[in-house]
C-alpha positions as CSV (number, residue, x, y, z in Angstrom):
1,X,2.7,38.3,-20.3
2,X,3.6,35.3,-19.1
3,X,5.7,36.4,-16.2
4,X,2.4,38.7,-14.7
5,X,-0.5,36.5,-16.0
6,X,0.5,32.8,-15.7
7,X,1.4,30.4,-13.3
8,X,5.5,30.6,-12.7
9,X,6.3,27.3,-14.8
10,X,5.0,29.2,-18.4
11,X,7.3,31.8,-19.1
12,X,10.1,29.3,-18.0
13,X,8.3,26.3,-19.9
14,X,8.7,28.3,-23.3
15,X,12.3,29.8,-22.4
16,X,13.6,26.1,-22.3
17,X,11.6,25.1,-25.2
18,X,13.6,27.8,-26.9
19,X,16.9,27.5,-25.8
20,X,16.7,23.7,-26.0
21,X,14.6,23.2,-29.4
22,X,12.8,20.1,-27.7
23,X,9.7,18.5,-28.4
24,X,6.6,19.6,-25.8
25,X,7.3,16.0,-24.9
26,X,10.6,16.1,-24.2
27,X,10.9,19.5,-22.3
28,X,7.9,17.8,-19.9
29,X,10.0,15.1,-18.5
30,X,13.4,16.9,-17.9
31,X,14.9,16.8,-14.7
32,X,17.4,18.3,-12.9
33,X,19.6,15.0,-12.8
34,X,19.4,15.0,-16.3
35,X,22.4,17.8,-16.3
36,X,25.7,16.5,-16.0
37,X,29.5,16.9,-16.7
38,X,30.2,14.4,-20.0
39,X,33.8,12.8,-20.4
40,X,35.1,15.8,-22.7
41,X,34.7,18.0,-19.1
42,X,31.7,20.2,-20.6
43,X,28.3,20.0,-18.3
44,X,25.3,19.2,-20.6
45,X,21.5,18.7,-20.4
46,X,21.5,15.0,-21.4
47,X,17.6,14.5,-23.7
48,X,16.8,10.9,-24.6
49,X,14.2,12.0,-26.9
50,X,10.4,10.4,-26.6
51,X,9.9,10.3,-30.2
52,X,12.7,9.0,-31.7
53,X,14.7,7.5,-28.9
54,X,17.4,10.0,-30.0
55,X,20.1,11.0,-27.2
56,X,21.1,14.7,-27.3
57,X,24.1,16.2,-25.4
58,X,23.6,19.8,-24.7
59,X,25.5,22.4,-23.5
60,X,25.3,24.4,-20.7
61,X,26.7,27.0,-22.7
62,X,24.7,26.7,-25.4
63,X,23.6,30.6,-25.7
64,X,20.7,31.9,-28.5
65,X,21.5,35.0,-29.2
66,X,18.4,36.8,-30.0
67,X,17.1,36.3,-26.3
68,X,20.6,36.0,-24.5
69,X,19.9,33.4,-22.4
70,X,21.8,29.9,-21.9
71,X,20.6,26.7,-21.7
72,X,22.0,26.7,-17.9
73,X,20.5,30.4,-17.5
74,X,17.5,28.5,-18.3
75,X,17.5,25.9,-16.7
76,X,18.3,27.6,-13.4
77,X,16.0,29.8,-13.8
78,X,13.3,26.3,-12.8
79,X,15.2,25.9,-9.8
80,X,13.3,27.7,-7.1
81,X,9.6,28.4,-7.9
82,X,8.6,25.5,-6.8
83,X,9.3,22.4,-4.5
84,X,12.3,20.1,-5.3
85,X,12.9,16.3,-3.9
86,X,14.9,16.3,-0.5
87,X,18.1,15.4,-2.9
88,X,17.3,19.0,-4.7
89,X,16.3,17.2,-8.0
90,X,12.5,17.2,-10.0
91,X,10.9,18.0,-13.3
92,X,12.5,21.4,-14.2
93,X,9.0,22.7,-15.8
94,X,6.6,21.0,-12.7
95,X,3.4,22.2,-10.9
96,X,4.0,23.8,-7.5
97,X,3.5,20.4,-5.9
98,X,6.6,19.3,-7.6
99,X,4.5,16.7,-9.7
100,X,4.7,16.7,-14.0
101,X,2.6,18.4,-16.1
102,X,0.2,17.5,-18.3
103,X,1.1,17.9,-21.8
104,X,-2.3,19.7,-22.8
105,X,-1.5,21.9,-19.9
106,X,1.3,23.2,-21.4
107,X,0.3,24.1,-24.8
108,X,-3.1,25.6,-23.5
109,X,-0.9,28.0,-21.1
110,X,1.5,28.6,-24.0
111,X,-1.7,29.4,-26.3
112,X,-3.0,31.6,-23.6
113,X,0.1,33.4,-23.0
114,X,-0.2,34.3,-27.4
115,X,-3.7,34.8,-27.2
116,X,-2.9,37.7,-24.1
117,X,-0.6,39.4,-26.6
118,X,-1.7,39.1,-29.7
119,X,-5.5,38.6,-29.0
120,X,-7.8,35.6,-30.4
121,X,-6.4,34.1,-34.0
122,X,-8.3,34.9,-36.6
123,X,-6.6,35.2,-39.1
124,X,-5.8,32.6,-42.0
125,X,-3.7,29.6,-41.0
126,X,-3.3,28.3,-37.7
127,X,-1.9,30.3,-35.2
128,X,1.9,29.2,-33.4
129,X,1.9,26.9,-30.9
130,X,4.4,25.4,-28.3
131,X,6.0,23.6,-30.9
132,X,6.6,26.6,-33.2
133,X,9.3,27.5,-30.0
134,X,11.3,24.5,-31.8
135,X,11.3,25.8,-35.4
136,X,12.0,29.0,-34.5
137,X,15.1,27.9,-32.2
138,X,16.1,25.8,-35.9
139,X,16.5,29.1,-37.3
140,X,18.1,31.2,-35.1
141,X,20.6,28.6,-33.8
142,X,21.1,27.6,-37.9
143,X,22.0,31.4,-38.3
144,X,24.6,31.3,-35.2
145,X,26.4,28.4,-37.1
146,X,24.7,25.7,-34.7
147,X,24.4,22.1,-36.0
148,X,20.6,22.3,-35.5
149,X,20.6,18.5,-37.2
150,X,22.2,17.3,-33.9
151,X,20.5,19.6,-31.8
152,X,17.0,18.7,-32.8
153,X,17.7,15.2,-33.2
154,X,17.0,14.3,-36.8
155,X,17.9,11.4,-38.7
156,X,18.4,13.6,-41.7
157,X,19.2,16.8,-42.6
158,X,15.7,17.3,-45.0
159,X,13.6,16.9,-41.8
160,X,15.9,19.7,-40.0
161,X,15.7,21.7,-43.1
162,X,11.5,21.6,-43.2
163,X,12.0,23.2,-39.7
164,X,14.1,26.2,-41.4
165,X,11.2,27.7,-43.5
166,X,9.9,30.9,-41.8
167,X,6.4,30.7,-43.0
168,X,6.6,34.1,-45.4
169,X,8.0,36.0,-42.3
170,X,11.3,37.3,-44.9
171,X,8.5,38.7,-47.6
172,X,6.7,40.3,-44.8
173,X,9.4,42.3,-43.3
174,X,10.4,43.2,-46.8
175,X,13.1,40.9,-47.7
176,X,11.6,40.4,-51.5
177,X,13.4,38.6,-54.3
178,X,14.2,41.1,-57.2
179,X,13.4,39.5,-60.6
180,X,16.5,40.4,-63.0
181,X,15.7,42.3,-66.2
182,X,18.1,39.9,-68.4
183,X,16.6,37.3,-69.8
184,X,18.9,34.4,-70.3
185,X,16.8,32.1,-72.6
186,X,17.3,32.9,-76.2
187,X,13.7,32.4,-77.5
188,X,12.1,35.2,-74.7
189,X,15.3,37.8,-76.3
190,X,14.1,36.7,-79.8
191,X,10.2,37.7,-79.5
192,X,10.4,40.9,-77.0
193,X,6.6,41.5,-77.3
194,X,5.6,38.5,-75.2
195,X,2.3,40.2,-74.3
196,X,1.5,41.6,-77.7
């Protein structure tokens, strides 16, 4: 939807949210000079992070699976739908001028993008957002064997964890918890008629 109904930044703006798991923040302000080759001879999107003043290191290679897309894939996917500086850097998500984006820009395009698929929210709950693409990348990167810790730049491994829930998406597609019929406290085996 994005791709045929937005303006060229969107669908590449929520790829690299993705594929990175960075803040709306975060994913604003990189730039092509942000992507070098580190000491260890691996080229890597280098993210000083707005919030926490955390410095991530990540690889070009970095794949998620369940779109099959790297984060270079990504990120050179930004390269030529709109204008670059002379020296070929700029904002990798920009406005055709070449200029940043606004932050509310962003996550009204990336609600308008969910609201052309899946139609007004009106449902329970709030409906995702840009920063859902974050939690989501937790998950799947977690189930790859990713350190998502690092990756998203927490302090602690609790915070990384809150980012693992799927939000009753396992009960939905059927993956239920079965209840066993054994009964390991002594006092429910004594007195079977419980609801006598």
């Amino acid at each position: 939807y994005a791709d045929c109904c937005s303006p060229p930044w969107v669908s590449r703006m929520m790829v690299l949210a993705l594929v990175t798991a960075q803040r709306r923040g975060d994913v604003r302000k990189m730039r092509f000079s942000d992507v070098w080759e580190d000491a260890d001879g691996v080229r890597r999107l280098h993210v000083e992070q707005q919030k926490s003043g955390k410095r991530v290191s990540i690889p070009l290679d970095l794949r998620l699976d369940c779109v099959g897309i790297t984060v270079g894939e990504a990120i050179e996917a930004c390269r030529a739908y709109s204008v670059l500086d002379a020296d070929g850097d700029g904002y990798l998500i920009r406005k055709t001028t070449g200029c940043m984006l606004a932050a509310t820009s962003m996550s009204w395009r990336f609600e308008q993008a969910r609201e052309g698929v899946l139609s007004k929210h009106t449902g329970k709950g709030t409906p995702s957002s840009l920063h859902e693409c974050r939690s989501l990348a937790e998950r799947e990167y977690r189930d790859q064997g990713v350190n998502t810790k690092l990756l998203l730049g927490h302090s602690a491994q609790a915070m990384t964890d809150l980012y693992n829930r799927d939000r009753g998406l396992a009960v939905r597609e059927g993956k239920w918890k079965p209840v066993p019929l054994a009964v390991s406290n002594s006092k429910a085996t004594e007195n079977p008629r419980i609801f006598a």
